[in-house]
C-alpha positions in Angstrom: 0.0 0.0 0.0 1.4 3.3 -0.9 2.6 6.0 2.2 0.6 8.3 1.3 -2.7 6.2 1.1 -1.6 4.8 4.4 -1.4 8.4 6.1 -5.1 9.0 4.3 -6.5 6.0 6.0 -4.8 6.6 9.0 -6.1 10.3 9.2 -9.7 9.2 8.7 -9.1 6.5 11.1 -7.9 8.9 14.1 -10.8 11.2 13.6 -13.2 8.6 13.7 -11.7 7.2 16.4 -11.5 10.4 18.3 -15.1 11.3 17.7 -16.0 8.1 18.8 -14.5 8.1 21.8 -15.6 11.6 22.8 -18.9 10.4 22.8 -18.7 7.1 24.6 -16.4 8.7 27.0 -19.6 11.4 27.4 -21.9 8.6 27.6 -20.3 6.7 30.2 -19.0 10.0 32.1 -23.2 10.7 32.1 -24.0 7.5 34.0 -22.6 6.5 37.0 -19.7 8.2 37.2 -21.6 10.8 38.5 -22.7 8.7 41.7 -18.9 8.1 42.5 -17.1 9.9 45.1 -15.0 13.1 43.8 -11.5 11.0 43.8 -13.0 8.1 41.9 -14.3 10.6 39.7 -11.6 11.9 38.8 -9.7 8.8 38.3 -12.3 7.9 35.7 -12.1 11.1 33.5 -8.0 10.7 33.5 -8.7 7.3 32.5 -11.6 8.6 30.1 -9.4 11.4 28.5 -6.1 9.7 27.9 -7.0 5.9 27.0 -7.6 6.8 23.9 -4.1 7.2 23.1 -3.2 3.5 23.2 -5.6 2.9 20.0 -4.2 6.0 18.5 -0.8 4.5 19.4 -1.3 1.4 16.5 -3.5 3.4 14.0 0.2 6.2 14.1 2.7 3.2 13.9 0.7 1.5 11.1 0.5 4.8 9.2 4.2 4.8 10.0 5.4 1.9 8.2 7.3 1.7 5.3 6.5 0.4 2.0 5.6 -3.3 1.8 6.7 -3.6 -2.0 9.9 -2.2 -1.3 
């Protein structure tokens, strides 16, 4: 697959996976994290708001890698 196909599909990839997560990170910050106690709360919206980078983590090194014909 050509680099610079890879980097499109990678873009459209992170977006979508960004957008995504936004809103099940809303949805699940909306139900009963709410209930928790202040420090658990906050525990949960670290975990909520930087998670996502592991995902992003593979989509970046796939996008990364070299030509396969080469």
């Amino acid at each position: 697959m050509p680099q610079r196909l890879r980097k499109f599909i990678g873009a459209v990839l992170l977006l979508a996976l960004m957008v995504f997560w936004a809103l099940g990170a809303m949805a699940v910050a909306q139900g009963r994290v709410t209930e928790l106690h202040w420090a658990l709360q906050t525990i949960c919206y670290v975990l909520l708001g930087t998670l996502w980078v592991i995902p992003a983590a593979f989509i970046i090194s796939w996008m990364e890698k070299g030509n396969r014909r080469a």
